[in-house]
Structures are given as structure tokens and as C-alpha cells.
C-alpha positions, 0 to 999 in steps of 0.5 A: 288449576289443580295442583299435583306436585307428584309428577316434579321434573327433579323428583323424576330425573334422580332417583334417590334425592334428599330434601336439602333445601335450608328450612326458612326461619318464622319469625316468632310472633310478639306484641312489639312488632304488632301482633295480639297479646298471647291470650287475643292471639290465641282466641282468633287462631283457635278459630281456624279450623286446621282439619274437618273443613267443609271442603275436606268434609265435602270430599270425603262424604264424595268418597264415601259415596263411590265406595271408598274406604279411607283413614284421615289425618293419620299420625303414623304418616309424614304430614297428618295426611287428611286422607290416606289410602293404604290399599292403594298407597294414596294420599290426599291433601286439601290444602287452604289457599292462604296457609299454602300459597296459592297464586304465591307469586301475586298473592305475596304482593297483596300482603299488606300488614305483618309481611315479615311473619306471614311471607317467611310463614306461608313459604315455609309452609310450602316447604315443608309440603314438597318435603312431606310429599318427598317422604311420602314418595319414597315410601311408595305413596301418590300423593293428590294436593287439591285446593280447597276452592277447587273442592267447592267447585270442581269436586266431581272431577277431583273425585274422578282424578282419584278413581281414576288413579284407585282404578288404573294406577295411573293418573289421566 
């Protein structure tokens, strides 16, 4: 299912809202509660890639294609968005299903070891993407948040949901 979080009912019905929620507390990763030394840690985190990931390359090769002209992981905008278009004041995010808490309700469920980083981690993440998306509504962008699976399989309609929006300035 996709994932849109431009269109929530409380961001509609005030129109000037700050983010107050209080920010959820990571615990800090150490050996006592059962995590890797820092070295071990630090060579299988490296491995994940954070940007450039096949779904985000896919879809952008996509939108290259229909003629689409981008930037991505722009550092002067909230959140590093992976793809910002300024023309059109369109961001658009491909977020991975564990970092971002796909299905988190279920999902939470199913964690069986380091539940006491990995839960506080994952809805923190998810925080601070409204958070992200609010700023970067009140600074006049749409934002798009696709899933990376929806990407692998769904990718001619997520490109069709953006020109739409490019064509339009609506969404269908």
C-alpha cells in the first residue's frame, strides 16, 4: 500500500502546527546489553546502504526516462530528501520497510532480539519522518513517501502518481 503522509487530517485542519510531540530516546548501543564491540558493529552497519539503493536507483533511472530532471539527497533541505524537485516544490522519499516501520504495528510484534534498541529506534525514525514532512509542507513542498518494495513492484504506477502531481498539481 502506498504510503502518502501529505494529506494527514491534523495537518489539514490547523493551519500553522509545530511539531511538539517529545522526541523518543534511543537507547545508546553497548556490549552489556548484547550488542557488537564498536569495531564489529561498525563493519556490518557499514554495509547497509543508506542512499543509492537499487529501489532508489531504479526509480530514478524511471524518472530520468519520462524526462524529469532532479537533484537527490539535497543537504540544504529537512531530511536529505533522495529526490527534490525544485521546479515543481516535490520531494520524494523511498524509505526501507524495517528503518521506517512498515506494518509497525505486526511488525513490532515479530522482533525478537534487542527489542529495547530496535523499537525506541524504528519509532523514532518514524517521528522524525512527520517531522521532516511537516517542515518541508510549510515550506510549500509535497512530499511523496514510497516503499522500497512498492518501488520493485509497483514502479510504473508510482512514476504515474508523480507526473501526475508534475502535470496537474494534483494528486489522482
Amino acid at each position: 500500500m502506498r504510503v502518502l503522509f501529505f494529506q494527514e487530517k491534523l495537518l489539514n485542519s490547523i493551519d500553522i502546527m509545530e511539531y511538539k510531540e517529545p522526541k523518543i530516546i534511543v537507547p545508546r548501543f553497548n556490549e552489556a546489553s548484547g550488542f557488537y564491540t564498536t569495531k564489529k558493529r561498525s563493519k556490518i552497519m557499514s554495509k547497509i546502504k543508506g542512499k543509492n539503493s537499487k529501489p532508489e536507483l531504479l526509480f530514478r533511472k524511471a524518472l530520468w526516462a519520462k524526462g524529469i530532471r532532479y537533484r537527490i539527497n539535497n543537504k540544504t533541505l529537512p531530511g536529505k530528501p533522495d529526490i527534490s524537485i525544485k521546479k515543481h516544490k516535490l520531494i520524494i522519499f523511498i524509505d526501507g520497510e524495517f528503518w521506517h516501520g512498515y506494518n509497525w504495528d505486526e511488525r513490532k510484534e515479530t522482533l525478537k532480539s534487542n527489542r529495547g534498541f530496535w523499537i525506541p529506534k524504528i519509532e523514532r525514525n518514524m517521528q522524525r519522518d512527520k517531522e521532516v514532512n511537516q517542515e518541508l509542507k510549510d515550506m510549500g513542498y509535497m512530499v511523496f513517501r514510497f516503499w522500497s518494495k512498492e518501488i520493485q513492484t509497483e514502479l510504473g504506477k508510482c512514476i504515474n502518481d508523480v507526473l501526475v502531481y508534475i502535470n496537474t498539481g494534483t494528486i489522482h
